[in-house]
Every structure is written in C-alpha cells, then in structure tokens.
C-alpha positions as CSV (number, residue, x, y, z in Angstrom):
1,X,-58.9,-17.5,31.8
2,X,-62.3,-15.7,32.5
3,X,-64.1,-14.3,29.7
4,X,-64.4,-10.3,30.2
5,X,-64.8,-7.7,27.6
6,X,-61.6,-7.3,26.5
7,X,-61.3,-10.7,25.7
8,X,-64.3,-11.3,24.1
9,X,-63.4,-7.8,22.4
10,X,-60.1,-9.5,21.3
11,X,-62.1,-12.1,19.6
12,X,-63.6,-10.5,16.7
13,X,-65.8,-12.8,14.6
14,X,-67.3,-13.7,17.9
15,X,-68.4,-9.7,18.7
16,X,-69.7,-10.0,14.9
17,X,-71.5,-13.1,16.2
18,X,-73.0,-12.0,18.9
19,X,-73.6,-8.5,16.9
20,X,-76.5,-10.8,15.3
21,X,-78.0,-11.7,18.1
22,X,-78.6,-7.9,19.3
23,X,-75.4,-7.5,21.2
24,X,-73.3,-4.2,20.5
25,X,-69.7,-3.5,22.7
26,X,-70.1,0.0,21.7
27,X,-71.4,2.4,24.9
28,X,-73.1,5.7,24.7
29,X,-71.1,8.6,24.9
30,X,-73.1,10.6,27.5
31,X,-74.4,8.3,30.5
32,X,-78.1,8.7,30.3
33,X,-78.7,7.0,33.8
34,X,-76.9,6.7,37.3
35,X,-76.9,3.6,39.8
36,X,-76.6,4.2,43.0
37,X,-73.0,4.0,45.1
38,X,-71.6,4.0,41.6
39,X,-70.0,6.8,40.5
40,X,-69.0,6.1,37.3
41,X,-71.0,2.6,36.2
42,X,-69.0,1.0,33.6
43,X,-70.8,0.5,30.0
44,X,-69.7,-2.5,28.3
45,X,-72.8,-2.6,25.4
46,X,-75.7,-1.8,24.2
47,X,-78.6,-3.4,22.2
48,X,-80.8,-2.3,19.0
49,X,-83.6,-1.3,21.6
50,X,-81.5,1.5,23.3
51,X,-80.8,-0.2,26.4
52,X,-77.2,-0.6,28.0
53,X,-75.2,-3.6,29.5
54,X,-73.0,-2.5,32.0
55,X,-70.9,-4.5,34.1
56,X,-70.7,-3.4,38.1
57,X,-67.8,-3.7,40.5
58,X,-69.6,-7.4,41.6
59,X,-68.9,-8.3,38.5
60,X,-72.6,-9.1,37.7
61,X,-74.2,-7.4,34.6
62,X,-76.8,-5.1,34.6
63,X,-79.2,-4.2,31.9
64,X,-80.9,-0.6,32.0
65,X,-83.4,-0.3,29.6
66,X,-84.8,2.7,27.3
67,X,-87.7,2.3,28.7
68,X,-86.6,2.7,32.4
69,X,-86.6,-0.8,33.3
70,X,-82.9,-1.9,34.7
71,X,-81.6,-4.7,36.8
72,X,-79.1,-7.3,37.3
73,X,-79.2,-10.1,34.7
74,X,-76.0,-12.2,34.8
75,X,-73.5,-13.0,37.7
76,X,-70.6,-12.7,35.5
77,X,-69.8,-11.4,31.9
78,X,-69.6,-15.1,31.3
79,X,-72.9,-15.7,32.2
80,X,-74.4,-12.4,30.4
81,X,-72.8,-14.3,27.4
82,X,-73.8,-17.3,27.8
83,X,-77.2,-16.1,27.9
84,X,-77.3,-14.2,25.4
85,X,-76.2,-16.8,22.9
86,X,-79.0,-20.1,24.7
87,X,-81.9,-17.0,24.8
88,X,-81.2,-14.3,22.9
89,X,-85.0,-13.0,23.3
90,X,-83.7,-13.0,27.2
91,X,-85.7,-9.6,27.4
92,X,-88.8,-10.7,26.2
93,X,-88.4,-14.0,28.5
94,X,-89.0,-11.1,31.4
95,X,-91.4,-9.2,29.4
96,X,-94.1,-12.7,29.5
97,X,-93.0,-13.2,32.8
98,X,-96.4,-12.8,34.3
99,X,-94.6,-10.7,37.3
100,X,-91.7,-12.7,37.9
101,X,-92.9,-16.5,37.5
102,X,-90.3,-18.9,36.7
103,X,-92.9,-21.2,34.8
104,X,-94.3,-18.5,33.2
105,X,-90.5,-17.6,32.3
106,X,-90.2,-21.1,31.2
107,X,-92.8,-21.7,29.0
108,X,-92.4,-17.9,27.3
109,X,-88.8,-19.2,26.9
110,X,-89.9,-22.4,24.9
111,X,-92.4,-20.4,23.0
112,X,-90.4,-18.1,21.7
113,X,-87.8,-20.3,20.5
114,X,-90.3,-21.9,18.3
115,X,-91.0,-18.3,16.0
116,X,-87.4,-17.4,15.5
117,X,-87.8,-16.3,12.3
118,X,-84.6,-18.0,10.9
119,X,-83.6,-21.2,13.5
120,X,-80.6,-21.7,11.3
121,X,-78.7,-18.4,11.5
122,X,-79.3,-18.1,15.4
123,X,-78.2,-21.9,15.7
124,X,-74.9,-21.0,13.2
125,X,-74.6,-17.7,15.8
126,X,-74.4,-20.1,18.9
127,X,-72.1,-22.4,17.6
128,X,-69.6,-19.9,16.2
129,X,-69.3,-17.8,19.2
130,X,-69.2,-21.5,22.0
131,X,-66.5,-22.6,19.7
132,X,-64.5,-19.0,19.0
133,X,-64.7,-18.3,23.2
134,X,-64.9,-22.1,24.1
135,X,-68.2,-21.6,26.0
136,X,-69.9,-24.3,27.0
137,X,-73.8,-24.9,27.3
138,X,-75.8,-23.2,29.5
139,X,-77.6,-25.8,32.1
140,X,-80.2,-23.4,32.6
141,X,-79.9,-19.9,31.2
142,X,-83.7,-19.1,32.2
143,X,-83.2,-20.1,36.0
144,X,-79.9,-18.3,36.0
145,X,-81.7,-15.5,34.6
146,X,-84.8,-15.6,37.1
147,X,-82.2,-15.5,39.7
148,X,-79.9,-12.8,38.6
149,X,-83.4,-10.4,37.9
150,X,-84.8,-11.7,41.5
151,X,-82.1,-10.9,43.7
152,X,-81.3,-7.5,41.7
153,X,-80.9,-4.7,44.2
154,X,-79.3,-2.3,41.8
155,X,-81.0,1.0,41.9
156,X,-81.1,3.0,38.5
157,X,-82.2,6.1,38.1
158,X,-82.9,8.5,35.3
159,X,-81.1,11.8,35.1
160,X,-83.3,13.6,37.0
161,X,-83.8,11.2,40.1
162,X,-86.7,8.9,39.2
163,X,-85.6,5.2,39.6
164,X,-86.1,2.3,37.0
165,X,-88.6,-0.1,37.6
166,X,-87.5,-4.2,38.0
167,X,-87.4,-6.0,34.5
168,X,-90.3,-8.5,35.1
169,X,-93.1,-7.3,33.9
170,X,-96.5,-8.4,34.3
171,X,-97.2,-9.8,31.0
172,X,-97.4,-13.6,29.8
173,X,-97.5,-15.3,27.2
174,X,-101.5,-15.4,27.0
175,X,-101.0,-11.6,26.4
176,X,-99.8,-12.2,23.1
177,X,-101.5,-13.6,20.1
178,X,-98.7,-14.4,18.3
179,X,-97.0,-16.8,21.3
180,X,-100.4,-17.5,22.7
181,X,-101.2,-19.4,19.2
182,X,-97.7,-21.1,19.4
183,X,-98.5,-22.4,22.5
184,X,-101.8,-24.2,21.2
C-alpha cells in the first residue's frame, strides 16, 4: 500500500518521529497563499520555520515557504518522506545550492550532515520511522530533490497576487563560515 497522510497519520510514533526532524501534520487554519488552477490546495504540514507541505492533485509535494519561496520537492508523499528522514536540512541543501547546482547541492548535503548537532538522535529518528512505515533507503534523496525543485512549475502566490520565488537560492556553501570551515 502507498504511504499517504492518513497512513502515516495512522502510525503515530512515526509522526512523533518525524515531529523531530521538523515535520508537523498539523495545517494552518487560514490558507496564507494560493497556487494557481488550484482552488483549494490541500495542506498536509508544516515546519518550525512557517512554511507549509502541501500535497497537489499530481500527487507531488510542494513546499511554500514563509519567506515566499515555494516549489515542488517530492514526486510522491513517499518520496517527501523519504526525504525528509535521509536530509532532513533538505531546505538548507537548496539554500547552498549556488542557483540550482547539483554539485553544489551535493557537497552542501555532505557538509551539513557532518554538524548535526546530535548524529545519534537524527540516526535513532531515521531508523524508527524506515522500520514503523517500512521505508526503504533513499538511492539518492539529493538528485531526487534537484529534480523535483527543477522541473517545479507550480506557481504560488501570496494573498495579494505576488508569486513565490523558486527554492534554489543563490547561496553556497562558501557563503557560510560555519560549513565553509567543515569543508576544509
């Protein structure tokens, strides 16, 4: 069976999980955003930033930002998930993507893995939530995400008309003293 939102809903400790990793199935009351030819887009989520998962009649998942950034980022609810639990910095991976590089994305990806602040609860996160929805591995959560982002023509736009701008963003890792130390 297909992992969707009710039945990852229906498996508790794995919502606690993934609670841990920045992942909330609770949705804004008021919709603070419209995508186009959607009338009524379907929340599914937020995260501690704001920003809103919502999953579209494709199927794919799109993530609109409180910073009015929005596009797609998973295929599938599966693949939202599965991302979220191999990169769960997935938003910073596109924040040091130096425009929308994938070896920029890469190497970002790699560098940030390395300062989690506490490897062991993010590794204990991922395992719980594979086993409790029987999830296997990502081959390549970073490509998959490149290629969600890159072919993204949802169009969000704010309540009052003015559209999102795409999630890469222009940044990379040489940007930031903390990863750019990492690195060396």
């Amino acid at each position: 069976m297909p992992l969707t939102p009710e039945v990852l809903i229906a498996q508790g400790e794995a919502v606690a999980w993934l609670g841990s990793l920045d992942v909330s199935f609770t949705t804004d009351e008021e919709p603070w955003f419209t995508v186009d030819g959607i009338d009524s887009p379907r929340q599914i989520g937020s995260d501690g930033s704001g920003g809103a998962f919502v999953l579209l009649p494709s199927q794919n998942v799109l993530y609109v930002s409180s910073e009015c950034r929005a596009g797609i980022i998973a295929e599938s609810f599966e693949a939202f998930v599965q991302l979220v639990i191999a990169r769960p910095y997935w938003l910073d991976i596109l924040k040091f993507s130096a425009g929308g590089d994938l070896p920029e994305m890469r190497r970002a990806a790699d560098e940030l893995e390395a300062t989690l602040d506490d490897q062991d609860d993010v590794n204990e996160a991922r395992e719980e939530i594979r086993r409790g929805l029987d999830l296997p591995d990502s081959s390549d959560p970073v490509g998959a995400l490149y290629d969600a982002v890159a072919a993204s023509d949802a169009i969000v736009r704010a309540t009052d008309g003015s559209p999102f701008t795409p999630l890469f963003n222009r940044f990379s890792i040489d940007n930031s003293p903390m990863l750019r130390n990492a690195a060396a």
